[in-house]
N, C-alpha and C positions, 0 to 999 in steps of 0.2 A: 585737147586739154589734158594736161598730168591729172591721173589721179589723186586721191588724197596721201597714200603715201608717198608717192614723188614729190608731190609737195612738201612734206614735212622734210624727205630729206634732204633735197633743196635748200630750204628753208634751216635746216643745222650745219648745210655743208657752206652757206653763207656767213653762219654764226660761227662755224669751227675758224674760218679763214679770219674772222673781228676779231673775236679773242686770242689765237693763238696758243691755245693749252695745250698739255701733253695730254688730258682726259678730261671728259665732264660731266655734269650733273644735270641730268634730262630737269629738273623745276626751273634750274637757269637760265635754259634755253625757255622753257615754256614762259618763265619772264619775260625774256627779249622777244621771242615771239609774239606774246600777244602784246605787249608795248607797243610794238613796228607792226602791228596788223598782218604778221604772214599766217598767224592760228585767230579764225576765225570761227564760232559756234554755229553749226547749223540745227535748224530745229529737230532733225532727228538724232542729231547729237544727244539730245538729255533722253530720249529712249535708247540708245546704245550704252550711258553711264549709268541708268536704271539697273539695263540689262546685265554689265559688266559688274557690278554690286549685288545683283541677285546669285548669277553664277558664281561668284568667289565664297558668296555665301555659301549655296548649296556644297561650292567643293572642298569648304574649310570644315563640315558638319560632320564630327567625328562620335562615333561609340565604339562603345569598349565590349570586346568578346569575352564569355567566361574566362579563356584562358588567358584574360590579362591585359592583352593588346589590341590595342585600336586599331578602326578599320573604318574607309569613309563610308557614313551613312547613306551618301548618293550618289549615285552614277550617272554618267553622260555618255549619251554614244552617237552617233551621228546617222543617219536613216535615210533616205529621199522619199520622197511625197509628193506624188503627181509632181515632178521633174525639178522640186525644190530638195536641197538638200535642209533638213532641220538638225539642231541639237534636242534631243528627250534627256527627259532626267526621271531616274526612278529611286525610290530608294530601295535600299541591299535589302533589309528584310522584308519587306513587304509586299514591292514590285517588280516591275519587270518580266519578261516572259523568258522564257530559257534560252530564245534565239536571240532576245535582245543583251541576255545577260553574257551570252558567249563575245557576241559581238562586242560588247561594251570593254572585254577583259584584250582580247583580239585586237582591239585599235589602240586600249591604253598600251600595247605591246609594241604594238607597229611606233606607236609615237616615241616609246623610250630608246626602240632601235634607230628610229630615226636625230635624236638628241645626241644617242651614243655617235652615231657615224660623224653627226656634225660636231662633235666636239673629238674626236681625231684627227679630221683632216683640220680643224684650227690647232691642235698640237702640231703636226704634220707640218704645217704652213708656216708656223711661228719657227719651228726648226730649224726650217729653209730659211726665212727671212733674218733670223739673228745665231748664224752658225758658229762665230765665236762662244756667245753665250753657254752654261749649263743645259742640257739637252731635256726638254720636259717630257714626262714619261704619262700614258694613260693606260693604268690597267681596265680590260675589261672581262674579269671575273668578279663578280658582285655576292656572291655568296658571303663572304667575309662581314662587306659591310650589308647585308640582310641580317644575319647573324648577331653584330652587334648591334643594330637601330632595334632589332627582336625583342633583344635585352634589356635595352633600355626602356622599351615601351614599358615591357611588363615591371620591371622593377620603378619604372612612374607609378604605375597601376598601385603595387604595394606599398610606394609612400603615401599613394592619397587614400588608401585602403585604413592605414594606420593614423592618420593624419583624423581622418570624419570618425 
């Protein structure tokens, strides 16, 4: 038996062949889906959308450092436990223990390098696949744009500073 994600993609690669679009709109699908019964709710489905709401919470919950710029108030890191692997969440100020705090900065690392790579080899790819076309370029030096999102934080900071 497929999984649930083979099912799902299954399930859009039947829907991309109906429609025939050049791109689309994952609710659309989730209309035609649950219409034609290929997305069906399982009871531990409303504890995974519980969950999927809690953590978006935790990871939208931002504070602002004296020097102006925001920084997320909770962290996630991933740990195993008698042979389960769990997500923890702590928050920055308060929580967390030093080995969990390294860890937690250490995976958000791994994962950004792991984003970077996969969004290369889709330039990479896209290159190869439409060699006529404009050649799409990825820089991966980030300093610049750290620099300017820096900026903008703090100069947020100072309009809502002048604003209250």
């Amino acid at each position: 038996m497929a999984n649930k994600d083979e099912q799902i993609l299954r399930a859009w690669d039947d829907w991309e062949s109906i429609t025939g679009a050049d791109a689309y709109n994952p609710d659309d699908f989730i209309t035609w889906a649950i219409e034609n019964k290929k997305l069906v709710p399982r009871p531990q489905d409303l504890r995974r959308i519980f969950r999927k709401e809690v953590t978006n919470a935790l990871r939208q919950a931002l504070r602002r450092d004296p020097d102006g710029f925001s920084y997320r108030a909770k962290q996630c890191v991933s740990v195993m436990e008698e042979g389960a692997q769990l997500r923890l969440w702590f928050d920055t100020d308060k929580g967390g223990t030093p080995g969990l705090r390294q860890k937690a900065v250490r995976q958000r690392r791994d994962a950004i390098a792991s984003d970077v790579y996969r969004a290369v080899c889709d330039v990479q790819h896209m290159n190869k696949a439409f060699p006529e076309d404009p050649q799409l370029s990825f820089l991966l030096d980030f300093a610049d744009d750290v620099a300017e999102k820096r900026a903008l934080d703090v100069a947020q900071d100072d309009e809502d500073a002048e604003a209250a």
